[in-house]
C-alpha positions as CSV (number, residue, x, y, z in Angstrom):
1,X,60.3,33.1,108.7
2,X,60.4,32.7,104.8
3,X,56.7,34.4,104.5
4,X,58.4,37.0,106.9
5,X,61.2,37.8,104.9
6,X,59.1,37.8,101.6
7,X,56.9,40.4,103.2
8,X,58.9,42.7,104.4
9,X,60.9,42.6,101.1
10,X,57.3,43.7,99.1
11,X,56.5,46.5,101.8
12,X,60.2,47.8,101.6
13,X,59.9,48.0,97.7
14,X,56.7,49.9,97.8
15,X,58.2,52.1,100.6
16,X,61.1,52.6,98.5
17,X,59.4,53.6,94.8
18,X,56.8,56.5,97.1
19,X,60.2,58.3,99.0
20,X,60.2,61.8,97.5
21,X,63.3,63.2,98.9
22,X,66.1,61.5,100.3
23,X,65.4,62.1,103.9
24,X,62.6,59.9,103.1
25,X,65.0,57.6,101.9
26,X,67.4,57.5,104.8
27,X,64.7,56.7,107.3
28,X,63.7,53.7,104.9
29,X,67.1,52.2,105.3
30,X,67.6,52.5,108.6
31,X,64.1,50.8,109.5
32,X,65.2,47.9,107.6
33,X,68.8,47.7,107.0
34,X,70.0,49.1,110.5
35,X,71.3,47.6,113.7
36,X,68.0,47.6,114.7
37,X,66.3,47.2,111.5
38,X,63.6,44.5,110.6
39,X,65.9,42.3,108.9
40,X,68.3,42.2,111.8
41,X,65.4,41.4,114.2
42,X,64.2,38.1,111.8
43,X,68.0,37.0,111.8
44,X,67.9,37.1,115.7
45,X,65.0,34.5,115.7
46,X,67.3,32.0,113.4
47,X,67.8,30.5,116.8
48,X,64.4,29.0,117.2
49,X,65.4,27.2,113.3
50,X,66.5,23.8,113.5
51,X,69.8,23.1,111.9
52,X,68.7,22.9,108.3
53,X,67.0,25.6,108.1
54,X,69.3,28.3,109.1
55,X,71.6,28.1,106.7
56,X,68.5,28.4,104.0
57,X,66.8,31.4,106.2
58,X,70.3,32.9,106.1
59,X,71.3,32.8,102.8
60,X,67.8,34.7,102.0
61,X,67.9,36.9,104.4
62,X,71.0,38.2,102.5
63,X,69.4,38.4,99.1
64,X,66.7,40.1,100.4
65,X,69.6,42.7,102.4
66,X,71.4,42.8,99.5
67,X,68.3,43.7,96.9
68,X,66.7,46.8,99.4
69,X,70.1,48.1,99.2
70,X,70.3,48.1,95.6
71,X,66.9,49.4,95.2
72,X,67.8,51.9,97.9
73,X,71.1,53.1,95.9
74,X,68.9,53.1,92.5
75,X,66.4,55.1,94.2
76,X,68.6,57.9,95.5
77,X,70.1,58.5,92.3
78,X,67.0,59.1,90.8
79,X,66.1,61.6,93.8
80,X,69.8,63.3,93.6
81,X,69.0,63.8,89.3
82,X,65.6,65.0,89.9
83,X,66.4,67.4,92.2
84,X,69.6,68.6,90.2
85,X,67.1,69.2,87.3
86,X,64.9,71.2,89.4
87,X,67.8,73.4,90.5
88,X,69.1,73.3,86.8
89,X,65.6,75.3,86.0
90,X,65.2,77.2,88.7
91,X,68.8,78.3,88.4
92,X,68.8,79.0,84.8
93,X,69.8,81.9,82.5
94,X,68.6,83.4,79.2
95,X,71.9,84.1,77.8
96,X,69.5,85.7,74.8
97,X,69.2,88.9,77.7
98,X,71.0,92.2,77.0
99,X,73.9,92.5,79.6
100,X,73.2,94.6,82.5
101,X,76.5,96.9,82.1
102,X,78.5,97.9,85.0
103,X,79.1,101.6,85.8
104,X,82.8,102.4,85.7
105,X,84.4,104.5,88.4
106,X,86.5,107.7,87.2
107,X,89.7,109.6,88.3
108,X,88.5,111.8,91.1
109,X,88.5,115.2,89.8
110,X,91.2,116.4,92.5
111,X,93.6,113.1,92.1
112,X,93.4,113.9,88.6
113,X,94.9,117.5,89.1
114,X,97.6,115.9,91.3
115,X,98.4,113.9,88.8
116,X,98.8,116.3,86.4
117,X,101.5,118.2,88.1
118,X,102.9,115.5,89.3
119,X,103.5,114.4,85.3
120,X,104.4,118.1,84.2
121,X,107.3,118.3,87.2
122,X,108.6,114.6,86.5
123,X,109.0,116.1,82.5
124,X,110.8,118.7,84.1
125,X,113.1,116.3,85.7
126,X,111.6,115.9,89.5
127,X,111.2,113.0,91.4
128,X,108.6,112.7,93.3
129,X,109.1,112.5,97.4
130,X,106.9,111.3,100.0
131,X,106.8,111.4,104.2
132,X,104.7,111.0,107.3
133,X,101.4,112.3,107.6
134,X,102.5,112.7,111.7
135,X,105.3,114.7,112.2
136,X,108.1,115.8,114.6
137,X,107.9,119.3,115.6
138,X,111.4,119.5,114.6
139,X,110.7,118.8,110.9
140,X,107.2,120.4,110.5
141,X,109.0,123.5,111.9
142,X,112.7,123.9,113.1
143,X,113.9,122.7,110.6
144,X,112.5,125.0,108.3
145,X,113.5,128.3,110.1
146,X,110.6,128.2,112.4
147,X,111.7,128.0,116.3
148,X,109.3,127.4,118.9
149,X,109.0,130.9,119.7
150,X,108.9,132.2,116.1
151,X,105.3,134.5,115.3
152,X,104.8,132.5,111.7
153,X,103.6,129.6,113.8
154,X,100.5,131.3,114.7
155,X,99.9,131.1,111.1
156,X,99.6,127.2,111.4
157,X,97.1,126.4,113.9
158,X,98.2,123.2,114.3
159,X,96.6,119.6,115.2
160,X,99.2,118.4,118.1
161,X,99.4,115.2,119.7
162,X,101.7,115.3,122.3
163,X,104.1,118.6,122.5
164,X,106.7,117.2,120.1
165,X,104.7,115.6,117.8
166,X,101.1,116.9,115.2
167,X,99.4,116.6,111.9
168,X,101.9,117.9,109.5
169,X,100.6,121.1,108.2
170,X,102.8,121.2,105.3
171,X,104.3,119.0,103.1
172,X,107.6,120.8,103.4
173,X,109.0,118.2,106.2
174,X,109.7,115.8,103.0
175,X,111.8,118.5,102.0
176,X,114.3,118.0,104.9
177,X,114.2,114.5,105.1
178,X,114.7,114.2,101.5
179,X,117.7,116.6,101.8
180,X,119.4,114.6,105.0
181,X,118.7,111.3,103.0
182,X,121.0,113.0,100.3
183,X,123.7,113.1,102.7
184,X,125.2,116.5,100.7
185,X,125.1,114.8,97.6
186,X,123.5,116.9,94.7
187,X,121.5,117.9,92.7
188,X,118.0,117.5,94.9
189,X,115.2,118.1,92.6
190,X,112.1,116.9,93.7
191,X,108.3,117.6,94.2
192,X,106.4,116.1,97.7
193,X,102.6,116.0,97.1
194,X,100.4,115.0,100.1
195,X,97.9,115.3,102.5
196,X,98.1,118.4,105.5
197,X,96.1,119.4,108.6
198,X,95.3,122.7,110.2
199,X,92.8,123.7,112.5
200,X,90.5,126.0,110.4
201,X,86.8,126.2,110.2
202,X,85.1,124.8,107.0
203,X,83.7,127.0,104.3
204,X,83.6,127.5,100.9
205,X,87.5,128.1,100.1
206,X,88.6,127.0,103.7
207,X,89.0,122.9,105.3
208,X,91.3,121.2,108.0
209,X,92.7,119.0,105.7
210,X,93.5,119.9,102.1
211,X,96.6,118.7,99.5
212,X,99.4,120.2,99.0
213,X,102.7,119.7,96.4
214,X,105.3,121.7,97.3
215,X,108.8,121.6,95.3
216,X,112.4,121.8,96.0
217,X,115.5,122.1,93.7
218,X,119.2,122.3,95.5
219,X,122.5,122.5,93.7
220,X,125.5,124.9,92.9
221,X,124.6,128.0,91.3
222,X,121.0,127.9,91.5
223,X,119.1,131.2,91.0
224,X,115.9,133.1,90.7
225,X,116.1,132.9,87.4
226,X,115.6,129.1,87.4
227,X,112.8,129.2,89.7
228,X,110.7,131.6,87.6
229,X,111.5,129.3,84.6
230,X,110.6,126.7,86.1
231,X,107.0,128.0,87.2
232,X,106.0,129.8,84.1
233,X,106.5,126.5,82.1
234,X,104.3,124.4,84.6
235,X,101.6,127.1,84.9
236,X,101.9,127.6,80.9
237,X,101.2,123.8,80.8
238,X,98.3,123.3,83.5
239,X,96.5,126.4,82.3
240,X,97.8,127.3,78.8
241,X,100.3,129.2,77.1
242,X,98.2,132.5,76.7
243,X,98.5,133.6,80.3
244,X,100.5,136.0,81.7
245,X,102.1,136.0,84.7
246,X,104.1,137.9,87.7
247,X,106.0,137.3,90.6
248,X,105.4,139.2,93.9
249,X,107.4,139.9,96.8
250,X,106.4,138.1,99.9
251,X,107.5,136.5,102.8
252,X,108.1,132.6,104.2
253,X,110.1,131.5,106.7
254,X,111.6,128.9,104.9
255,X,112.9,131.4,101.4
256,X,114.6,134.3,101.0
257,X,113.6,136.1,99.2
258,X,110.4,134.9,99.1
259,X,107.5,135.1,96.0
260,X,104.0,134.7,95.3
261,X,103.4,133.8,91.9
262,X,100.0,135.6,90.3
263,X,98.4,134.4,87.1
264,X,95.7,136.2,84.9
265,X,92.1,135.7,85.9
266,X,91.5,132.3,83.7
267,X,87.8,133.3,83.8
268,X,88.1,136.8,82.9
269,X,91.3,136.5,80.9
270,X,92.5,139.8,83.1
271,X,90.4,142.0,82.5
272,X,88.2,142.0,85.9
273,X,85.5,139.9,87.8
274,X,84.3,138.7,90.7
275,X,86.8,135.6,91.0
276,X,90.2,137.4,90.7
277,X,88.2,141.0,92.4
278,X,88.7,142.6,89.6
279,X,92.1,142.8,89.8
280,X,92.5,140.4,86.9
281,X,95.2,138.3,88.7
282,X,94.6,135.2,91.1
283,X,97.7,134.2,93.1
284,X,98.3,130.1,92.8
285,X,101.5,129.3,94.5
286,X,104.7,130.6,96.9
287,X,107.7,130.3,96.4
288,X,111.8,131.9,96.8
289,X,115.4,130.4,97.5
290,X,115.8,127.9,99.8
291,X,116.6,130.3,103.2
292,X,120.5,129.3,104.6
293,X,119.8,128.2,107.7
294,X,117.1,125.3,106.0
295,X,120.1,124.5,104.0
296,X,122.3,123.7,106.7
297,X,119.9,121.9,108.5
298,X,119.2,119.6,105.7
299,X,122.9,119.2,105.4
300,X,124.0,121.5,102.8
301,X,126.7,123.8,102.8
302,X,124.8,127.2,102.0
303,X,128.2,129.0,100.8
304,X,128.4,126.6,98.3
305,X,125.2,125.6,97.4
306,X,121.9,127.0,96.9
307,X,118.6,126.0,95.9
308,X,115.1,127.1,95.4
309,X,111.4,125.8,97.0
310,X,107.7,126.2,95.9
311,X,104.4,125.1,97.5
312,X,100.6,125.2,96.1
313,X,97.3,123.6,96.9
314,X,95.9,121.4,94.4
315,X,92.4,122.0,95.2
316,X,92.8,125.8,94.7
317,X,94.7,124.5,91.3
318,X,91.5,122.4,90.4
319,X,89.0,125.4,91.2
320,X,90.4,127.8,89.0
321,X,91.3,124.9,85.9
322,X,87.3,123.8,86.6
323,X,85.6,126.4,88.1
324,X,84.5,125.0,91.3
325,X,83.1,127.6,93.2
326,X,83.5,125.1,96.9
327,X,86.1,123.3,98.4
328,X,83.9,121.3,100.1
329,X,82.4,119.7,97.1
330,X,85.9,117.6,96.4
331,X,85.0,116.0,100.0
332,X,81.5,115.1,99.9
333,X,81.4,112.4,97.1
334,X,78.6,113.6,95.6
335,X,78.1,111.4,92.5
336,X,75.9,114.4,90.3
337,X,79.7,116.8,91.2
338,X,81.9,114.0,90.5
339,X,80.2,112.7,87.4
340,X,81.2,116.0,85.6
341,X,84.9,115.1,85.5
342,X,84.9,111.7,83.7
343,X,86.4,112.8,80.7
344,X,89.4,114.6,82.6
């Protein structure tokens, strides 16, 4: 048994220095170090050994146990460093190479517009409002003047979900809640910039969703004055101060009276072309005093106080400031379009 023993240790040790991978390894110690390894099968014949013996077959069964398992350990943290080396090199990095460098994203030319006049307005005082994007018929029209059976809703072809409830096709819904949130208290001075939804067919100047940032200003002893004030100095700031500018009568349901505001042709200067139609003006916004009835509504006592309202589209703002010629081309993230703005 002591020949046994002394053979199976010199065929384990040269088992042991060929593994190559610690699979290799594993299987090693289990044919000779498991429950049903070699060296538990020898100790099982210790009962054939006569009394003397065992204790001497025992005792070097156990060295033997004890050594395989040391050259076992030995041998797998050799395996483990040679195989961390070889994913060291595979793995490695010239940190001598030029950096690959990231391209940076930009302001989108349209969000940077919006931004714009949301800065100008908040110089001016405004704060800036926000509200759903789905909307109660009662605030997307009532509200403002515009019954159920009123003709100016044909105007809006409108995205409904269920008869009370659509798409808000105007931003002018904030303008309500904003004045019921007031609860009378004044002044209200405030801009609502957002997202709107109509049912229109897609085309160059046309889409059925677009921005809008529509204003509102409510206090005693407001006037027309104010309001045409207050748009020359933003349309002097998001075009430049060598404009001119008029004021056109018009009509909302919301205002009265009600306004168009037309600047000169800012690729013509005024003087004719085929953008303004050689009118040399190009109208950018609507506006006019805040009509009673939305007063009231909003909870506002129109003998006492009045107040004035504006609305414009951003991207029609950002076509005439860049000369888009598409609407469509805000929408369609093209990267060779988009890439012209990064300096904006």
């Amino acid at each position: 048994m002591r020949e046994k023993l002394e053979k199976l240790k010199q065929a384990a040790e040269e088992q042991i220095d060929a593994a190559s991978s610690p699979e290799q390894l594993k299987e090693i110690r289990v044919k000779y170090l498991g429950k049903k390894g070699e060296i538990t099968s020898i100790l099982r014949g210790m009962k054939d050994l006569s009394p003397e013996e065992r204790p001497v077959i025992g005792s070097l069964a156990n060295q033997v146990r004890g050594q395989l398992e040391e050259w076992i350990q030995e041998k797998e943290e050799s395996l483990q460093e040679a195989l961390l080396e070889a994913r060291l090199q595979e793995e490695s990095i010239d940190v001598t190479l030029p950096g690959r460098p990231e391209p940076l994203g930009t302001v989108h030319p349209l969000n940077g517009v919006i931004e714009q006049i949301e800065d100008i307005f908040i110089g001016m005082g405004f704060e800036v409002a926000e509200g759903p994007e789905v909307e109660t018929d009662y605030y997307n029209f009532e509200a403002l003047n515009l019954p159920k059976d009123h003709p100016a809703r044909d105007m809006q072809d409108s995205f409904y979900i269920t008869p009370e409830l659509l798409l808000r096709t105007q931003t002018s819904p904030v303008q309500v809640r904003s004045m019921e949130s007031k609860e009378g208290k004044v002044p209200v001075k405030i801009i609502c910039p957002g997202k709107v939804y109509r049912r229109d067919d897609d085309d160059a100047t046309h889409t059925h969703q677009f921005t809008q940032v529509e204003g509102l200003v409510v206090d005693r002893g407001i006037a027309m004055s104010e309001l045409h004030g207050t748009l020359l100095t933003f349309a002097e700031q998001i075009f430049g101060e060598k404009l001119k500018s008029r004021l056109r009568p018009s009509y909302f349901p919301f205002t009265e009276p009600s306004v168009e505001m037309d600047i000169s042709c800012v690729q013509c200067g005024g003087s004719g072309c085929r953008m303004c139609k050689q009118t040399g003006w190009i109208e950018i916004l609507g506006a006019g005093m805040v009509h009673p009835r939305v007063l009231e509504r909003g909870g506002y006592d129109s003998e006492r106080y009045t107040g004035f309202a504006f609305g414009m589209g951003p991207e029609r703002i950002a076509m005439m400031k860049y000369g888009i010629d598409d609407i469509r081309h805000f929408y369609t993230n093209d990267l060779r379009f988009l890439r012209q703005f990064q300096s904006i």
